[in-house]
TORBA-748377 format. One line per 2 residues: number of its first residue (from 0); their letters; for each residue x, y, z of C-alpha. Coordinates in steps of 0.001 Angstrom, whole numbers. Example, Ala and Ser with C-alpha at 12.3 -4.5 7.8 and 13.67 -1.06 7.14 Angstrom:
2
0> as> 12300,-4500,7800; 13670,-1060,7140 .
This chain:
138
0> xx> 108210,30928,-24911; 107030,27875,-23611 .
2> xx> 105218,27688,-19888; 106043,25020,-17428 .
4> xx> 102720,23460,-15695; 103753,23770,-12304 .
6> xx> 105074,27397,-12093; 105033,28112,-8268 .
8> xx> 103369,31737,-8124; 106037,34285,-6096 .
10> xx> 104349,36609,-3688; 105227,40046,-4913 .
12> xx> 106326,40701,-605; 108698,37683,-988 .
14> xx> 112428,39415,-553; 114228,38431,-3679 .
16> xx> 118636,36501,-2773; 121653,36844,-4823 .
18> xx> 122029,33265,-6063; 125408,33735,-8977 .
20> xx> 126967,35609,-11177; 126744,34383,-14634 .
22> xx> 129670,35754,-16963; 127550,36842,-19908 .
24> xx> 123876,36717,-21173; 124534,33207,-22602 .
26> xx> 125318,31829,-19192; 122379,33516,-17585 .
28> xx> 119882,32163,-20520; 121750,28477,-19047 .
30> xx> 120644,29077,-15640; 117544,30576,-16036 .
32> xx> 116140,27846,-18143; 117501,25579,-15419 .
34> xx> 116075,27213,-13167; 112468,28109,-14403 .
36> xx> 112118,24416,-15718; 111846,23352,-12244 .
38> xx> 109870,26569,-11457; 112171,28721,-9779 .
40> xx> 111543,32228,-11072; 114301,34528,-11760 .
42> xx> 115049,38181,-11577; 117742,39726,-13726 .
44> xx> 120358,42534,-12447; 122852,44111,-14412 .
46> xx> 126434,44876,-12708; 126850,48914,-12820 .
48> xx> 126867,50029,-16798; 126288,46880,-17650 .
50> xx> 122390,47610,-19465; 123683,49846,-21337 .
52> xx> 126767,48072,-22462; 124564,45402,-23713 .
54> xx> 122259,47645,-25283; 125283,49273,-26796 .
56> xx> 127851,46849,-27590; 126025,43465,-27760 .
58> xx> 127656,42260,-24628; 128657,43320,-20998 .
60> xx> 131633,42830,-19711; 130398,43263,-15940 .
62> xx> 128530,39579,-15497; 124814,39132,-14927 .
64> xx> 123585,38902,-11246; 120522,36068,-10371 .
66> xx> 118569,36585,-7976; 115899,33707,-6825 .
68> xx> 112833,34503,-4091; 114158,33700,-580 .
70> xx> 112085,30844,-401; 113541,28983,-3267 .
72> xx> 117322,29730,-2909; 118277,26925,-1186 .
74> xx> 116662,24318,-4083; 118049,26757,-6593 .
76> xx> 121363,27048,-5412; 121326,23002,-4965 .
78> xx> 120589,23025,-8782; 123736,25677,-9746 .
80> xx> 126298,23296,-7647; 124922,20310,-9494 .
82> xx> 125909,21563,-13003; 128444,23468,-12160 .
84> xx> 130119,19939,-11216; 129286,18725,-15130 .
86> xx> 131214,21720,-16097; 134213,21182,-13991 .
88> xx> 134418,17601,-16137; 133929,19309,-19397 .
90> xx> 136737,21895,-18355; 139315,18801,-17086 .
92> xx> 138662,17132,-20887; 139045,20670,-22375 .
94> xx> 142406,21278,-20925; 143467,18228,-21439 .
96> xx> 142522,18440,-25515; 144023,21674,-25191 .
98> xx> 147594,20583,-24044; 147758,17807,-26706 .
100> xx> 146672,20312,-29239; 149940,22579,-27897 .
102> xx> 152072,19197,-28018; 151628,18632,-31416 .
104> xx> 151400,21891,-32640; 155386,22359,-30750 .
106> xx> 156328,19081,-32940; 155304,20848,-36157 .
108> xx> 157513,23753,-35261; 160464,21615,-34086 .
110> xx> 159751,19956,-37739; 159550,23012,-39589 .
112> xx> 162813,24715,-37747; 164979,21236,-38349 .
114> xx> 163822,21384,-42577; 165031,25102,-42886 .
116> xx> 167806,25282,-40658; 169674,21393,-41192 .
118> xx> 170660,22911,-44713; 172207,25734,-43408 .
120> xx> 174014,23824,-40388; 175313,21779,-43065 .
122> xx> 176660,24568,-45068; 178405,26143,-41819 .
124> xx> 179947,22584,-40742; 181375,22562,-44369 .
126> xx> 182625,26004,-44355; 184197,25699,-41446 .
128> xx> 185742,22085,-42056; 186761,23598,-45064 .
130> xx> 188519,26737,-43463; 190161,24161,-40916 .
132> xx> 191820,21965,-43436; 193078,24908,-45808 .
134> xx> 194817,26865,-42984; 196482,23480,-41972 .
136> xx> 197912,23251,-45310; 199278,26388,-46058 .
């Protein structure tokens, strides 16, 4: 684990402020290397079984809490907003990929239905042309 050269030292008195709620470890490992490369230290807390879940399972489903020293919530919060922001583009061009994916995809099924089905349209236009035209001669 590498060591930033400027680590601020935190004064084990300093009270410690909720500063997010990241969704999984992955997102907390995100923020904490945000946060500790401009040296903001960061404390951990698991959501109720959450530990043990992780310990368990691989994965909690109850979110990981940060907490920053009083002192340094303010910057670190700052930080948060400013990628969260980066995200919020990165979601817009997801959604957007994801609603052309779903436009396409309903093409390929309104393809697929008109193959298999025309045939049998076909056959029931016949049959019933056919039906029509040999009642109206009898």
């Amino acid at each position: 684990m590498k060591r930033v050269s400027g680590k601020r030292k935190q004064d084990k008195s300093e009270k410690e402020v909720f500063l997010i709620t990241a969704s999984d470890e992955r997102e907390f490992d995100v923020y904490k290397s945000l946060l500790e490369s401009c040296g903001i230290p960061v404390l951990k807390k698991h959501r109720e079984a959450g530990e043990y879940l992780n310990i368990s399972m691989g994965m909690s489903v109850y979110g990981v809490d940060i907490y920053v020293p009083e002192k340094y919530h303010r910057e670190a919060l700052g930080l948060v907003k400013s990628t969260a922001g980066k995200e919020d583009d990165y979601d817009k061009e997801f959604e957007k990929e994801k609603e052309s994916y779903q436009n396409r995809r309903l093409t390929y099924v309104w393809i697929i239905i008109a193959v298999f089905y025309s045939p049998f349209l076909v056959w029931l236009i016949y049959t019933l042309i056919n039906d029509v035209f040999m009642i109206g001669s009898q």
